[in-house]
C-alpha positions as YAML, in Angstrom:
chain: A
units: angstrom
residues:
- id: 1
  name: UNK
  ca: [13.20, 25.09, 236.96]
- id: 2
  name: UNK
  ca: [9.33, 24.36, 237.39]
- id: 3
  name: UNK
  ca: [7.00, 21.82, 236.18]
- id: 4
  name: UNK
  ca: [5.57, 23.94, 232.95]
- id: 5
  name: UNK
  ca: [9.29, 23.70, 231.81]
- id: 6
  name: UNK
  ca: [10.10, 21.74, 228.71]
- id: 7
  name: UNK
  ca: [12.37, 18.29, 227.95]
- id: 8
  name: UNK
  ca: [14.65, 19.06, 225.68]
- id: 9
  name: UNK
  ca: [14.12, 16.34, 223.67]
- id: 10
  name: UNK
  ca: [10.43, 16.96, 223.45]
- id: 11
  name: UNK
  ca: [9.22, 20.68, 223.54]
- id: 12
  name: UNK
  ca: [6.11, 20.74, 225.09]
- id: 13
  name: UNK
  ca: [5.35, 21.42, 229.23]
- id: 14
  name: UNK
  ca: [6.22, 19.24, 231.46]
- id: 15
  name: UNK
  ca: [3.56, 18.53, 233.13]
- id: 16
  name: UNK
  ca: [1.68, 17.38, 230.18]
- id: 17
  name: UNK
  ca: [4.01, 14.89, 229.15]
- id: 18
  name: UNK
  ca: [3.72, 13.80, 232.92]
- id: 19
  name: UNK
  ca: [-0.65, 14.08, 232.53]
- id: 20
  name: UNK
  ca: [0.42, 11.49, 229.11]
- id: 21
  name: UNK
  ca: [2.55, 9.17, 230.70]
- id: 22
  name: UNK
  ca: [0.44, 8.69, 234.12]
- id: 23
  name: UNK
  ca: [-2.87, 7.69, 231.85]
- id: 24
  name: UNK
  ca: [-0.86, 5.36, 229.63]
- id: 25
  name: UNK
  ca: [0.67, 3.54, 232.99]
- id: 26
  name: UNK
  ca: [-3.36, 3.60, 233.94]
- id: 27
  name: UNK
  ca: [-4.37, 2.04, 230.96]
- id: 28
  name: UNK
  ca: [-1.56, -0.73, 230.56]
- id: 29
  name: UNK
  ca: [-1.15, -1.01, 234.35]
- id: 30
  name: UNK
  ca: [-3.98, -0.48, 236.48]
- id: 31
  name: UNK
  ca: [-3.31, 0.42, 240.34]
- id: 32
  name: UNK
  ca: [-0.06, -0.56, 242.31]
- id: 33
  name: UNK
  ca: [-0.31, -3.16, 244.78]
- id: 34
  name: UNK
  ca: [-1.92, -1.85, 248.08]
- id: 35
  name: UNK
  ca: [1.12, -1.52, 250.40]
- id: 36
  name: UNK
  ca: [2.43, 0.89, 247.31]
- id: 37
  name: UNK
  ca: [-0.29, 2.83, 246.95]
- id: 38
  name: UNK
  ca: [-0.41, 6.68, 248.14]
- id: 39
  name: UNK
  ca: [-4.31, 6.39, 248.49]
- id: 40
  name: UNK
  ca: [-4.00, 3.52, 250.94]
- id: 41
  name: UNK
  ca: [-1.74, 5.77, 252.85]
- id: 42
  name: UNK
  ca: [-4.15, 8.48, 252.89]
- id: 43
  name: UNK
  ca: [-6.88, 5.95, 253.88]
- id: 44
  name: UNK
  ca: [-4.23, 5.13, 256.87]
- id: 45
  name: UNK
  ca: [-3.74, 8.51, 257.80]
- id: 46
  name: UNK
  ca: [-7.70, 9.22, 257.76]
- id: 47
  name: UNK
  ca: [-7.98, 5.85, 260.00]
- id: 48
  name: UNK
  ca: [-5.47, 7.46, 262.63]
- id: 49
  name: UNK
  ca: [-7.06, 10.52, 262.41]
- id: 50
  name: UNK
  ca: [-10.57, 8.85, 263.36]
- id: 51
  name: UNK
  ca: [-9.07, 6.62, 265.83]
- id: 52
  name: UNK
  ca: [-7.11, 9.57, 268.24]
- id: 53
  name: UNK
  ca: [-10.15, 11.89, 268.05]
- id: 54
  name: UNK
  ca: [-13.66, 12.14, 269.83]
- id: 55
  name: UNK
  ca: [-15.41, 9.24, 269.93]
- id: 56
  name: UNK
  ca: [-19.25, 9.00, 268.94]
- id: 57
  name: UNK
  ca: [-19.87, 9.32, 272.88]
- id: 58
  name: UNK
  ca: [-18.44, 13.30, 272.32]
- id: 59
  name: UNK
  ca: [-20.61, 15.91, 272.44]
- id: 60
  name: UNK
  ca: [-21.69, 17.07, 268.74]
- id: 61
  name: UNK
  ca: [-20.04, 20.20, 268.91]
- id: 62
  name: UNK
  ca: [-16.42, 18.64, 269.58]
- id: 63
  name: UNK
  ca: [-17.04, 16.26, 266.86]
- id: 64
  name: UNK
  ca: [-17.61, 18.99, 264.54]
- id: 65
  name: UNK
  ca: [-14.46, 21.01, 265.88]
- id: 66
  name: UNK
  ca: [-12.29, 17.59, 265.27]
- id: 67
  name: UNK
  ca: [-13.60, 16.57, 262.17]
- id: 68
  name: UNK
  ca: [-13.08, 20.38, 260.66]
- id: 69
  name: UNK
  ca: [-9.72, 20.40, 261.89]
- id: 70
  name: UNK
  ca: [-8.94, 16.95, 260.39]
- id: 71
  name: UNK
  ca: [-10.87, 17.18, 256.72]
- id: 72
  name: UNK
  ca: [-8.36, 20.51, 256.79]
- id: 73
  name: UNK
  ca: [-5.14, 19.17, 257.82]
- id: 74
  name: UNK
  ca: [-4.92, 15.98, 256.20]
- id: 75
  name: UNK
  ca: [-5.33, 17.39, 252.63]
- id: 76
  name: UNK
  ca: [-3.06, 19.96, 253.75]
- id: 77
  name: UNK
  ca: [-0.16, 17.21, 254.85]
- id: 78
  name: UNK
  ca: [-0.62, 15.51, 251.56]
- id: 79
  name: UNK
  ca: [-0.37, 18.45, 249.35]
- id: 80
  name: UNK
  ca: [2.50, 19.46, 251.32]
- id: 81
  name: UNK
  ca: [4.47, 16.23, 250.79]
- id: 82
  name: UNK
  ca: [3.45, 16.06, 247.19]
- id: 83
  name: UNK
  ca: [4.93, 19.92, 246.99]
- id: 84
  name: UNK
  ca: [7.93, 18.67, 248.59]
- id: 85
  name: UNK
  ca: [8.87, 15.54, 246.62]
- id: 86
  name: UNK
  ca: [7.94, 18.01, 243.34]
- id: 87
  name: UNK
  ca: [10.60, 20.58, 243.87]
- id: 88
  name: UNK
  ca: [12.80, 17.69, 244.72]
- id: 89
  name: UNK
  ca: [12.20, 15.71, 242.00]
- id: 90
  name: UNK
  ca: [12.70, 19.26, 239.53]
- id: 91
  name: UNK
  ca: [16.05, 19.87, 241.38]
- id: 92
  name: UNK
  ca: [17.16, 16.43, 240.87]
- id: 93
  name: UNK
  ca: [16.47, 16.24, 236.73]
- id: 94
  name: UNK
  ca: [13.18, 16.51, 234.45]
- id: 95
  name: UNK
  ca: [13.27, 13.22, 233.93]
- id: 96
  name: UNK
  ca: [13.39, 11.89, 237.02]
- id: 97
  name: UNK
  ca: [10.52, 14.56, 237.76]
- id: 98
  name: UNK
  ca: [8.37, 12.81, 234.93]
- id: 99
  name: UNK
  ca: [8.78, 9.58, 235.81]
- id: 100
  name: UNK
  ca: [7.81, 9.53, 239.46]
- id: 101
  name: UNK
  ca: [5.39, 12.45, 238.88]
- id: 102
  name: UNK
  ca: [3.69, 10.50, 236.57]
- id: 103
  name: UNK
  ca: [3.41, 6.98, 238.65]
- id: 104
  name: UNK
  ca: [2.33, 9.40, 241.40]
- id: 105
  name: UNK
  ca: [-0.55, 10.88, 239.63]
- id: 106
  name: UNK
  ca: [-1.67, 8.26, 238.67]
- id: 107
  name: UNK
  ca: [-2.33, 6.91, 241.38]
- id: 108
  name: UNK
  ca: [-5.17, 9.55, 242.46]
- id: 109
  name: UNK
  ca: [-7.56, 8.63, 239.09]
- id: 110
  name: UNK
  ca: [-8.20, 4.97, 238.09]
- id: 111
  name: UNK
  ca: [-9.95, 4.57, 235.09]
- id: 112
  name: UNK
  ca: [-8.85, 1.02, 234.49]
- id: 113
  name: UNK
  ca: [-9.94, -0.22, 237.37]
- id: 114
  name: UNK
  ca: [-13.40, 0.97, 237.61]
- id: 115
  name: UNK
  ca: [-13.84, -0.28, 234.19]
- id: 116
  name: UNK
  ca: [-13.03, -3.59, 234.94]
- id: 117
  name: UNK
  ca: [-14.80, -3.74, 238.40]
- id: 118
  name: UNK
  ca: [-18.11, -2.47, 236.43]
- id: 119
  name: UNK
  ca: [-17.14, -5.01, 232.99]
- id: 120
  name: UNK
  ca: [-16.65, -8.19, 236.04]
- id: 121
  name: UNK
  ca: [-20.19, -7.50, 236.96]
- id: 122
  name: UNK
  ca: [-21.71, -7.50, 233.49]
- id: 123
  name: UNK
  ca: [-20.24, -9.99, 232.54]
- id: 124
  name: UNK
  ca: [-21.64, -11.86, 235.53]
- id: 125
  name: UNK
  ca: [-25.00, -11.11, 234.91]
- id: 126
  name: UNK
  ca: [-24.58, -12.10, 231.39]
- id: 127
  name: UNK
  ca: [-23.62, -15.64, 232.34]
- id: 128
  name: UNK
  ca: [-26.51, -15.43, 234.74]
- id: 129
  name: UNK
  ca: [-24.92, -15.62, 237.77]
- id: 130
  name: UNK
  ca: [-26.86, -13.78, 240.00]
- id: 131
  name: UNK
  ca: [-25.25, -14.52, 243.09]
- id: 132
  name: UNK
  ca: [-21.77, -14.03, 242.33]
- id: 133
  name: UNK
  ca: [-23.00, -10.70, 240.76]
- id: 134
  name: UNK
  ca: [-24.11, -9.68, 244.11]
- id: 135
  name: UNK
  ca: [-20.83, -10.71, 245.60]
- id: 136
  name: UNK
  ca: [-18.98, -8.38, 243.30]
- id: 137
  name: UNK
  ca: [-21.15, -5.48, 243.26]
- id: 138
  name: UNK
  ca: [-20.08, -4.80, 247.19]
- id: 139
  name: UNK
  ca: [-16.44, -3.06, 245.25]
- id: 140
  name: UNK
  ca: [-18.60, -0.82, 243.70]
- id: 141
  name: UNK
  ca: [-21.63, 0.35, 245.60]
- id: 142
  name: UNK
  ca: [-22.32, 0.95, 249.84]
- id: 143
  name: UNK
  ca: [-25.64, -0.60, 249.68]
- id: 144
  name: UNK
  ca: [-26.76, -4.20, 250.62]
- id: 145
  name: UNK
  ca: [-26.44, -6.18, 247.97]
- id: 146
  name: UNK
  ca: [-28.14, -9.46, 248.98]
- id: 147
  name: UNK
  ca: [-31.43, -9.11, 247.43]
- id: 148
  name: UNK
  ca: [-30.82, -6.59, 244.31]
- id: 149
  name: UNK
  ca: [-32.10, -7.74, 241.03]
- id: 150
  name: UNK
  ca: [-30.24, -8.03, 237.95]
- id: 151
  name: UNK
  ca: [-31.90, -4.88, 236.60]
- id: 152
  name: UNK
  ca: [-30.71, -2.85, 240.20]
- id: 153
  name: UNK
  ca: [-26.74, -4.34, 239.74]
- id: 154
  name: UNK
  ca: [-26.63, -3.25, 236.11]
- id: 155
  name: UNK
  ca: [-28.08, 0.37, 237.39]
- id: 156
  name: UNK
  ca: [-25.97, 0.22, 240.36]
- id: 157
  name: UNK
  ca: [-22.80, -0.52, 238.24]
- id: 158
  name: UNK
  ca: [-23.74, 2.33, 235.84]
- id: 159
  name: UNK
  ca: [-24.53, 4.66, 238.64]
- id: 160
  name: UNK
  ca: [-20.86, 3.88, 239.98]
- id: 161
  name: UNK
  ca: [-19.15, 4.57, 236.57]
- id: 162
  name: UNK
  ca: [-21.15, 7.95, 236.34]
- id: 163
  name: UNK
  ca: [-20.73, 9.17, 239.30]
- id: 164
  name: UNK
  ca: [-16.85, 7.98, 239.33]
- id: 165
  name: UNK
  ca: [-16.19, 9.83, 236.24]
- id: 166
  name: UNK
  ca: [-15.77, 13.08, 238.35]
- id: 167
  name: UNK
  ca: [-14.27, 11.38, 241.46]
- id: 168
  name: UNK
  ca: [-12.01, 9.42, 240.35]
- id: 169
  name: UNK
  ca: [-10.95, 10.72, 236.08]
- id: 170
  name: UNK
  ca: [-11.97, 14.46, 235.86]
- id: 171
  name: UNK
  ca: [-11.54, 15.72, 239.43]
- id: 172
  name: UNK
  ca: [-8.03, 15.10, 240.02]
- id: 173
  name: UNK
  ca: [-6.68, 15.19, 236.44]
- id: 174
  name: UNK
  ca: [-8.41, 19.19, 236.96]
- id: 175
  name: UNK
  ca: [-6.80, 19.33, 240.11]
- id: 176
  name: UNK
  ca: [-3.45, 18.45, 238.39]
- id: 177
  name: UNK
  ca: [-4.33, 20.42, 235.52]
- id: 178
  name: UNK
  ca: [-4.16, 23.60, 238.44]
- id: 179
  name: UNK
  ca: [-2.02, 22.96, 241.06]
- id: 180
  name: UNK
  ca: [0.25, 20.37, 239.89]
- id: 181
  name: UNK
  ca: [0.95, 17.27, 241.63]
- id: 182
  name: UNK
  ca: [0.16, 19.21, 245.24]
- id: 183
  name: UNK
  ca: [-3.44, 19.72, 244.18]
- id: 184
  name: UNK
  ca: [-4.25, 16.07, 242.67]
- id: 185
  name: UNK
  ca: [-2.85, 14.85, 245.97]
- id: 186
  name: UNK
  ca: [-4.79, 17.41, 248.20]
- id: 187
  name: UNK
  ca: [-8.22, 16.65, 246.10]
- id: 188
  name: UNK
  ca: [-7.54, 12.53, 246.45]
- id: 189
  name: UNK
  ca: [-7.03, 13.02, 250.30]
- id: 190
  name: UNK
  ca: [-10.15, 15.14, 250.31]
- id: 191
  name: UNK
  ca: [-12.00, 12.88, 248.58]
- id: 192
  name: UNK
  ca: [-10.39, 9.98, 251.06]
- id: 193
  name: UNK
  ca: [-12.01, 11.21, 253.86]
- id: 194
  name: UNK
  ca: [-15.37, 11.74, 252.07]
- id: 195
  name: UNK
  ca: [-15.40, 8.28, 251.23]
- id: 196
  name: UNK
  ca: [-14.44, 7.11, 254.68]
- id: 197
  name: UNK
  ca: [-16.09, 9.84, 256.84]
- id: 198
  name: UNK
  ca: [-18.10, 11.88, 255.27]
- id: 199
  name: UNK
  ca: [-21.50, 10.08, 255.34]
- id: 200
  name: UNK
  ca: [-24.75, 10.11, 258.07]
- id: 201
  name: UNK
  ca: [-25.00, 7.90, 260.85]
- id: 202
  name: UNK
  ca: [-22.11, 7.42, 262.87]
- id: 203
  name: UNK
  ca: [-19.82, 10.05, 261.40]
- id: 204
  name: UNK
  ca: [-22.99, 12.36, 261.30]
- id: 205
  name: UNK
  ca: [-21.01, 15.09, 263.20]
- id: 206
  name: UNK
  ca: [-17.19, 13.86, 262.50]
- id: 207
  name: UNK
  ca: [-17.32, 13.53, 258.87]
- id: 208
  name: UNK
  ca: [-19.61, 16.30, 258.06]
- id: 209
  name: UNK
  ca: [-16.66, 18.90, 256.77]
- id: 210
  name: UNK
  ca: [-14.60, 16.53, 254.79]
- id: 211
  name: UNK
  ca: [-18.53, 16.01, 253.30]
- id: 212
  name: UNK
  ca: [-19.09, 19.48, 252.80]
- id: 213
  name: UNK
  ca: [-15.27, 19.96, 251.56]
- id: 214
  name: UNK
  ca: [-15.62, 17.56, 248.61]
- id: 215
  name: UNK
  ca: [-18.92, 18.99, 247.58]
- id: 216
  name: UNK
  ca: [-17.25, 22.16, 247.31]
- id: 217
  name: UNK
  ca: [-14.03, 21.03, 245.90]
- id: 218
  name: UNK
  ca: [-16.71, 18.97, 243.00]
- id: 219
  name: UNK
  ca: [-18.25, 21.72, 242.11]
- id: 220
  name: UNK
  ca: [-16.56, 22.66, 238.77]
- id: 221
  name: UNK
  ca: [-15.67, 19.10, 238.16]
- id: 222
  name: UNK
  ca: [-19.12, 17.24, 238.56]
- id: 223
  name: UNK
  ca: [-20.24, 19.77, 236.10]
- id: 224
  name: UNK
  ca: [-17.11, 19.86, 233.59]
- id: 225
  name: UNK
  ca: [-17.38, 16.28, 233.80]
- id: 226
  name: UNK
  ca: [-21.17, 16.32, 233.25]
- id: 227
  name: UNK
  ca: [-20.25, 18.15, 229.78]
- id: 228
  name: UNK
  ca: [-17.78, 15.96, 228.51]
- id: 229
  name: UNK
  ca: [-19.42, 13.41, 228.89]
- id: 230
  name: UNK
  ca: [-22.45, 14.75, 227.03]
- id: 231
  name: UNK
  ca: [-20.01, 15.42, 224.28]
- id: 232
  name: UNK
  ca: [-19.17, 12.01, 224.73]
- id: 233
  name: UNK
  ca: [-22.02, 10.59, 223.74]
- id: 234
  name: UNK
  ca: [-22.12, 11.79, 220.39]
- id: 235
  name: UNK
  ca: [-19.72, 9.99, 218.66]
- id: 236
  name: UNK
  ca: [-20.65, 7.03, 220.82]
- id: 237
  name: UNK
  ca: [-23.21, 4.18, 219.22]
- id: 238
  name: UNK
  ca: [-26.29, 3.58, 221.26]
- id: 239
  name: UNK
  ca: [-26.38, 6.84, 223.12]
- id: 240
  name: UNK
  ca: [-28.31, 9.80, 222.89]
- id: 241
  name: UNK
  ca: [-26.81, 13.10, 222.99]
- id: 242
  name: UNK
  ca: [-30.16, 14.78, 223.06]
- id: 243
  name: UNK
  ca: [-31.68, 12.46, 225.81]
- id: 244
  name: UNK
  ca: [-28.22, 12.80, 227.71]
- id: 245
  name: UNK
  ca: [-28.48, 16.63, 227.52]
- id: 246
  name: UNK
  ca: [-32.52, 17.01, 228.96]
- id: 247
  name: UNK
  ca: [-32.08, 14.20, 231.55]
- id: 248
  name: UNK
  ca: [-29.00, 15.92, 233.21]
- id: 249
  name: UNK
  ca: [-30.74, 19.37, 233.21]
- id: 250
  name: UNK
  ca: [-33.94, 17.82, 234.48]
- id: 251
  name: UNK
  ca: [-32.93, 15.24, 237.03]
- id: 252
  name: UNK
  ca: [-29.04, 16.90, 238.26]
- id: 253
  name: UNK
  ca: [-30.93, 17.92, 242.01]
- id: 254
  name: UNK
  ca: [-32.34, 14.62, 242.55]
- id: 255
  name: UNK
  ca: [-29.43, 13.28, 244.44]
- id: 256
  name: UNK
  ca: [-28.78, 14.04, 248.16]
- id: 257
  name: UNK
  ca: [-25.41, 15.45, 246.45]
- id: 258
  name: UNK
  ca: [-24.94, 18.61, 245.06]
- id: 259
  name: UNK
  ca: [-23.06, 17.11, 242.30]
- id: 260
  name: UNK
  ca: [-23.58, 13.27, 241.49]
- id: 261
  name: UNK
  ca: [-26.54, 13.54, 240.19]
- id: 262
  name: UNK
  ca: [-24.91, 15.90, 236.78]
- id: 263
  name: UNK
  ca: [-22.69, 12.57, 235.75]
- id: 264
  name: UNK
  ca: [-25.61, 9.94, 236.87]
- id: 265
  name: UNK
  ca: [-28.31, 11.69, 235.28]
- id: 266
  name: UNK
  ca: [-26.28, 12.78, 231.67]
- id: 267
  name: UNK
  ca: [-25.52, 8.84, 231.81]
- id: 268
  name: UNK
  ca: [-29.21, 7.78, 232.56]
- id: 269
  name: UNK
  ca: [-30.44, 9.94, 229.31]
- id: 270
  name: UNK
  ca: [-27.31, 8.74, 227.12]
- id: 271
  name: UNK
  ca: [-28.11, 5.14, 227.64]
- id: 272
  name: UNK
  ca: [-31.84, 5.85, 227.55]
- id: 273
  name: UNK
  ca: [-32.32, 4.02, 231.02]
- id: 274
  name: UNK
  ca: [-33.78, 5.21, 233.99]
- id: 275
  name: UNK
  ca: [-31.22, 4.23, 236.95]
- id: 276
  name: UNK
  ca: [-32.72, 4.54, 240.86]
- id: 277
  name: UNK
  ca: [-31.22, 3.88, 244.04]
- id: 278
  name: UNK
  ca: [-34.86, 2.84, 246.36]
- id: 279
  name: UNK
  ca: [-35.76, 5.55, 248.82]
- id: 280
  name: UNK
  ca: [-32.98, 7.66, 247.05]
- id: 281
  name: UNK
  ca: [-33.52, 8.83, 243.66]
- id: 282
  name: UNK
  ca: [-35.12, 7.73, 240.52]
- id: 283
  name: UNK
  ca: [-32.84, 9.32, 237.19]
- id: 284
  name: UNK
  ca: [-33.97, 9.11, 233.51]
- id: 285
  name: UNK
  ca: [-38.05, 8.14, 234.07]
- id: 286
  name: UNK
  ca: [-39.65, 7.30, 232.14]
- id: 287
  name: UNK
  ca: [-37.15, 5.02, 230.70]
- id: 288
  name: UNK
  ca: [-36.99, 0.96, 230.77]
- id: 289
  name: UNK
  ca: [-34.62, -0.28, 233.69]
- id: 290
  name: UNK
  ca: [-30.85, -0.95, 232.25]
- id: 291
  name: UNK
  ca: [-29.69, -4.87, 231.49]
- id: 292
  name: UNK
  ca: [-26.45, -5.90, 231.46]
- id: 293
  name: UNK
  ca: [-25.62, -4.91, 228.03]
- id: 294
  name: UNK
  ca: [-25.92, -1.28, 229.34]
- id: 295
  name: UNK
  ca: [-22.45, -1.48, 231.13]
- id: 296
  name: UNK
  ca: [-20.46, -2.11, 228.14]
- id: 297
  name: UNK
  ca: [-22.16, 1.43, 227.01]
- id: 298
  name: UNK
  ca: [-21.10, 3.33, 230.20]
- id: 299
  name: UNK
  ca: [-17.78, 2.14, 230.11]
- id: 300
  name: UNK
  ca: [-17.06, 3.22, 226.64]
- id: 301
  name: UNK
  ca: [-18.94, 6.41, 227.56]
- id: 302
  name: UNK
  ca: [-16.23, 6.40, 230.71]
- id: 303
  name: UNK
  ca: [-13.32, 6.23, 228.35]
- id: 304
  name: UNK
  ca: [-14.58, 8.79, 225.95]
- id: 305
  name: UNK
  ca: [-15.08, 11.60, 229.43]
- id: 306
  name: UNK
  ca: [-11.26, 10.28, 229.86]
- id: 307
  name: UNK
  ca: [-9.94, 11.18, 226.69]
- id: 308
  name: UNK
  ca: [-11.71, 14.48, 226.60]
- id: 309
  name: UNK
  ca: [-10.86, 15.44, 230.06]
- id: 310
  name: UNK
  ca: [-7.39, 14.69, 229.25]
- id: 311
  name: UNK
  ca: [-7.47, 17.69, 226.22]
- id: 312
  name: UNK
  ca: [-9.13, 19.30, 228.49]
- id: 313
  name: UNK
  ca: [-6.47, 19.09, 231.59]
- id: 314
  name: UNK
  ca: [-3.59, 19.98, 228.61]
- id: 315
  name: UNK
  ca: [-5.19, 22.57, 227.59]
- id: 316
  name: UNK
  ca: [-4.96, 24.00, 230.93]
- id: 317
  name: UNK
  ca: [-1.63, 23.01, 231.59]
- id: 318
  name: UNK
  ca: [-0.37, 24.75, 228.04]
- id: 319
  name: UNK
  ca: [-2.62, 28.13, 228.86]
- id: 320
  name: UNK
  ca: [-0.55, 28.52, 232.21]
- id: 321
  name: UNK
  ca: [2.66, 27.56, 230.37]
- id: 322
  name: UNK
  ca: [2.08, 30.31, 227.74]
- id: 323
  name: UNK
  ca: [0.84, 33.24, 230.52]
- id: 324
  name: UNK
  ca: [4.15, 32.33, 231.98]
- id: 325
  name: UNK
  ca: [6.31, 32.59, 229.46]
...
């Protein structure tokens, strides 16, 4: 018995009625409470990771040895256990296989929740409450928020949900799509460390492979999800397709990432705005800055990505079922 084997009662791969299941529990659910939550373990795992190895006094060279080592071995723990639990779960019964293989996977994409977190802060600026805008913009962004301008939350929100769209829908459900529940696990505890390690400054040396690892790993999926979500955006009012599909050729390369700038820029040019981190990038110029009403848009544009990255991620999942047959 594997994972591309059928229910029974409903004749189709497993794993895609597990892909269905996990985005309906997304959409009616949201995320599990934190002590629950297999990404909060990773997070704790990356934390203890940090904590036992070479400090920032270390030579540079150490750091680098450590921090290889650990952007390595911690996906490769995680994808392990996932592994595990799968075969166990296909021993025990399909069903039971499709019910905690679902809950599981979900819990490495969140669509729901960066939805809402972007719709809180529209709606915030829509009241005109600048300051509690500011206060909620610190989920969503790294930057300091204390002096941003209504214009800069809206673009920061939108940047967020673009660049999201491959982190945190199209990466793992690809993953998934793949390896099964082993790779959606490995690629959220890769992208775990990025998040936590994998930026300049102190974890300069440290974090520089798990950096380098989730470029790599977001290399097909910062451009698939580029693509759908240029589809997207023609069947969705008050985007451009055309716009969408210049901006993202044109602008893609000016990010400091190899890939965030395919999703930010495709969403700068569908929602006609130009969106710009200061001293970063500038995406979509010449183009008015975005108001608030320009969330709304990227969120429907994030749901649309969803939905076709979903077909796409099926797709997948059937093509391996039928080579296998």
């Amino acid at each position: 018995m594997d994972a591309l084997a059928v229910l029974p009662a409903l004749p189709i791969p497993l794993d895609v009625a597990v892909l269905a299941l996990a985005l309906v529990l997304d959409v009616a659910l949201g995320e599990p409470p934190n002590r629950l939550h297999p990404t909060v373990w990773m997070g704790k795992t990356v934390a203890l990771a940090e904590r036992v190895g070479p400090g920032e006094a270390a030579a540079p060279a150490m750091q680098l040895l450590y921090g290889g080592a650990m952007a390595l071995l911690v996906p490769a723990v995680w994808g392990t256990l996932a592994w595990a639990l799968a075969c166990g779960l296909l021993q025990l019964h399909p069903l039971a296989y499709l019910l905690v293989t679902a809950a599981l996977l979900k819990s490495t994409f969140s669509v729901r929740m960066l939805h809402r977190a972007a719709a809180d802060i529209g709606r915030t600026l829509m009241a005109g409450d600048v300051g509690a805008a500011r206060r909620r913009m610190s989920a969503l962004v790294s930057r300091d928020t204390a002096q941003l301008t209504p214009a800069q939350m809206a673009a920061g929100a939108i940047e967020s949900v673009a660049e999201n769209i491959t982190d945190s829908v199209v990466g793992p459900l690809l993953a998934f799509a793949l390896f099964g529940l082993p790779g959606a696990a490995a690629y959220r505890a890769i992208n775990t460390l990025d998040s936590m390690v994998g930026y300049h400054g102190r974890y300069e040396y440290l974090g520089k492979a798990s950096a380098r690892l989730d470029d790599l790993v977001n290399l097909i999926a910062a451009r698939l999800a580029a693509l759908l979500l240029w589809l997207g955006t023609m069947a969705l009012p008050g985007m451009s397709a055309g716009r969408a599909g210049r901006i993202m050729l044109a602008h893609r390369g000016r990010t400091e990432s190899p890939n965030a700038g395919w999703t930010m820029a495709a969403m700068a040019g569908g929602l006609g705005v130009t969106l710009e981190k200061v001293g970063h990038y500038r995406l979509g110029d010449p183009a008015p800055e975005p108001q608030a009403q320009h969330i709304g848009r990227a969120t429907r544009a994030l749901y649309a990505t969803t939905a076709l990255a979903a077909g796409v991620a099926a797709g997948i999942i059937w093509l391996r079922w039928l080579v296998l047959q």
